[in-house]
C-alpha positions, 0 to 999 in steps of 0.5 A: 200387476195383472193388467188392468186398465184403472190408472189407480191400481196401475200408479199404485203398482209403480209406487210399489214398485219403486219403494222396493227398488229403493230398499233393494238397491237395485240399480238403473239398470236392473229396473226394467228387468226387475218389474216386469218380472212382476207383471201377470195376466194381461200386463205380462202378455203386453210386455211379451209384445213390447219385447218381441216388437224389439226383438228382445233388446228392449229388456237390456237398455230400455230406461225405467222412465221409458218403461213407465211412460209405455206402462201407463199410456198401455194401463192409465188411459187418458180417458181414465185419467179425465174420469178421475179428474172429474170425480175428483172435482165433484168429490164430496164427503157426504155419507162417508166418515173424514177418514173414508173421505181422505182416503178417496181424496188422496186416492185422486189428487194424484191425477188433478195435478193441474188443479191442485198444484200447489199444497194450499190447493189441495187443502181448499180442495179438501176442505171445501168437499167436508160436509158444512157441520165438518167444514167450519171448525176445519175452516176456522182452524186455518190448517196450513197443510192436509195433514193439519186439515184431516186432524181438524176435520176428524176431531170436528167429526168425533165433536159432532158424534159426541154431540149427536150421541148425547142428545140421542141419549137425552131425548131416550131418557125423557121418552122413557121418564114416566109422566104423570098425570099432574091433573087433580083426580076427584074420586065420587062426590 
């Protein structure tokens, strides 16, 4: 992690991190010395000045939890954070395929927990931003959870392609059918 103030890539280096931790087996006490061995740029240059403020004892005893709760009020700005909230909540499907548009949406759930607390919420939420020919076969479905409301969403999505191909290829084919002049020709009397 290098240090940029962007709550996204900030919680998307702790969730990594805490993925290798679990693989690795390193224990509650190896946590704090195992990340920041891993911070870069600015991110190194702020645990330097976490570490000395502490005259160094802090790399020994300082729990992982209090290590994040310090990372993300240095990286993940609660103005940041509000940004993100709001973003989420105008968050519409518009020019993007489903798959973009989930991709965004899960992106930024994670900072909307007031909003979306409970998984029907999040479903709502998801399919209330699909675009309307999207959003009715989805919301006929009656998914349960994001996961069944992404399947239905992108099935609708290929359905609508289809559809919109096959027309596209019609209306070519009438536009390049020759006419033909149906009115009788009279030649000289």
């Amino acid at each position: 992690f290098r240090g940029k103030c962007d709550p996204i890539t900030a919680t998307n280096w702790l969730s990594e991190i805490e993925m290798i931790f679990a693989v690795s087996g390193c224990t509650k006490g190896q946590k704090v010395l195992y990340s920041t061995v891993m911070l870069k740029g600015e991110a190194l240059h702020w645990w330097k000045m976490v570490r000395e403020s502490s005259d160094g004892e802090i790399c020994t005893s300082m729990r992982w939890t209090t290590f994040k709760v310090l990372f993300l009020e240095k990286f993940s700005p609660k103005s940041e954070i509000r940004r993100l909230e709001e973003e989420f909540l105008k968050l519409r499907q518009e020019n993007q395929t489903v798959q973009e548009y989930a991709a965004r949406f899960t992106e930024r759930v994670r900072f909307a927990g007031r909003y979306v607390s409970i998984k029907e919420d999040k479903v709502s939420m998801f399919v209330d931003g699909l675009k309307c020919r999207i959003r009715g076969p989805t919301t006929m479905s009656n998914p349960q959870t994001l996961s069944q409301a992404l399947e239905t969403a992108s099935k609708a999505e290929r359905e609508l392609n289809w559809s919109n191909k096959e027309r596209g290829d019609g209306k070519r084919k009438m536009e390049s059918t020759p006419t033909y002049d149906k009115r009788p020709r009279f030649e000289g009397n």
